[in-house]
Structures are given as C-alpha cells and as structure tokens.
N, C-alpha and C positions, 0 to 999 in steps of 0.2 A: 636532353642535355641535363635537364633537373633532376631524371632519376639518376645517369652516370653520376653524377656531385654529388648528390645525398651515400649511393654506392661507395665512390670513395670516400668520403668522410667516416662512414661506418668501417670501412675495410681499415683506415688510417687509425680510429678507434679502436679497434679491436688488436691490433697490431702494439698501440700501445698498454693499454690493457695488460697484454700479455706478456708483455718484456718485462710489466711491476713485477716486482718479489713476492712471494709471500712470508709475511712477516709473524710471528710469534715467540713476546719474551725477548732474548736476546738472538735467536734465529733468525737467517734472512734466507729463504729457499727462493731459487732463478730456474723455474721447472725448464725454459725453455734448452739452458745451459747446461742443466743437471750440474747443478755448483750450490753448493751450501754454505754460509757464512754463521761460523756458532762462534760467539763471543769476541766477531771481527777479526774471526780467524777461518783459513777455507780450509773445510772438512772434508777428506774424501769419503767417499761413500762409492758403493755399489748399484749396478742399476737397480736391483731390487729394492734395497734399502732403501733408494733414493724416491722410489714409488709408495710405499711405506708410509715417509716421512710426508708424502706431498699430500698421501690419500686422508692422513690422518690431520693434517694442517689445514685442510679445505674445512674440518669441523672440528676443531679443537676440543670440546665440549661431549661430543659424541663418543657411547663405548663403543669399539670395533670388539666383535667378536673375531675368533682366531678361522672360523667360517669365511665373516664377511673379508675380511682383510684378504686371506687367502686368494679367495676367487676374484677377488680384485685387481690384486697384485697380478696375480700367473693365472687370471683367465681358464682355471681349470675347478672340476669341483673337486671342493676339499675334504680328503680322508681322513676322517677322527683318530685324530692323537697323534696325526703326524707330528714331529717334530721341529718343521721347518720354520715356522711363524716363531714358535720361542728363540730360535738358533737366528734369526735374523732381526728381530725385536730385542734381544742381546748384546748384538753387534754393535746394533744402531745405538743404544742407550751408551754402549763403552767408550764409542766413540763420540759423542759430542758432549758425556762425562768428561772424556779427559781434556777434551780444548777449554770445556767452560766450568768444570767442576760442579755443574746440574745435573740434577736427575730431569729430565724434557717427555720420559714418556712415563706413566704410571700403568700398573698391574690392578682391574678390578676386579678381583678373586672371582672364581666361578663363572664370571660374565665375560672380560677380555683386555683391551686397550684404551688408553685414551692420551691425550697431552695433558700432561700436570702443569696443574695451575702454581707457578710460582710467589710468594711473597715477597714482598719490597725487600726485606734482608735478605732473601737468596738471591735475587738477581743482581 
C-alpha cells in the first residue's frame, strides 16, 4: 500500500512538473500542447520549430551546433551544409521577432546557436 502511495504521488509529480511551461525572457513554451506564448501573445509555430525552440530552452546558455540541433530535431544524421537548420532557425527568429520585437535566438559564428541573452531595455 506504501509503495502504490509513494507511486502515485511520484506519478502525480511528474504529471505536474510537466504541464509547467518553460519559461525564458518573455517566452512561455507548453511542450506538452506544442503552444508558445511570445510577449503574451500565442505564436504558431511548426512542429519542427517547435522542437527547436524546446531543445534549445532546456539550456539556454548552450551553443547548438547546426549538427547537434539537427540530429536532435529529425533524428537523423546531419549532412554538411545542408540547409535546413538555417531555413528553420529563420522562421523561428521571424516569427517570435514580430509578436515581441526580440531577437530570442543568436548566431555564434562558425560554432552555431543559442538563446540570446536579453537586457532589462530590450525586454
């Protein structure tokens, strides 16, 4: 009886857990919904994009190379120079650009991706 109760309390835990958003800046990502909130405003997005934004919001901080992100996203490995990762790294900056007027993802030359760190007057 003690392990079922400790079980559900974990199961109930983690259920909520997962329903939190993830939050950065002025973003609020709902992975489970696949629903994005950029500047209190809902962003459509694509499934892709939407794996993107979640992969790269788990570490804010982190460069994605145009590799790791890749084989991330689509599970497949990544051919050099394709063009997909910038054609969808595009989208995604155009679109939560125009809801909130941020730039949300930054360009680390030669190395890849990451989320940009905003200052108090841009957000």
């Amino acid at each position: 009886v003690m392990r079922r109760s400790l079980a559900k309390r974990e199961e109930s835990t983690k259920e909520t857990e997962a329903a939190a958003p993830m939050r950065y800046e002025t973003l609020e990502f709902y992975p489970e919904e696949h629903r994005v909130m950029c500047a209190d405003r809902e962003c459509s997005l694509t499934g892709k994009e939407s794996r993107l934004l979640e992969v790269m919001l788990h570490y804010p901080t982190k460069v994605f190379s145009k590799a790791n992100l890749y084989e991330t996203v689509w599970n497949e490995d990544y051919i050099y120079e394709d063009n997909t990762i910038n054609v969808h790294i595009s989208n995604l900056r155009g679109k939560l650009k125009k809801l909130s007027g941020q730039d949300y993802i930054e360009t680390v030359w030669g190395i890849g991706y990451r989320m940009k760190e905003l200052h108090e007057d841009e957000a």
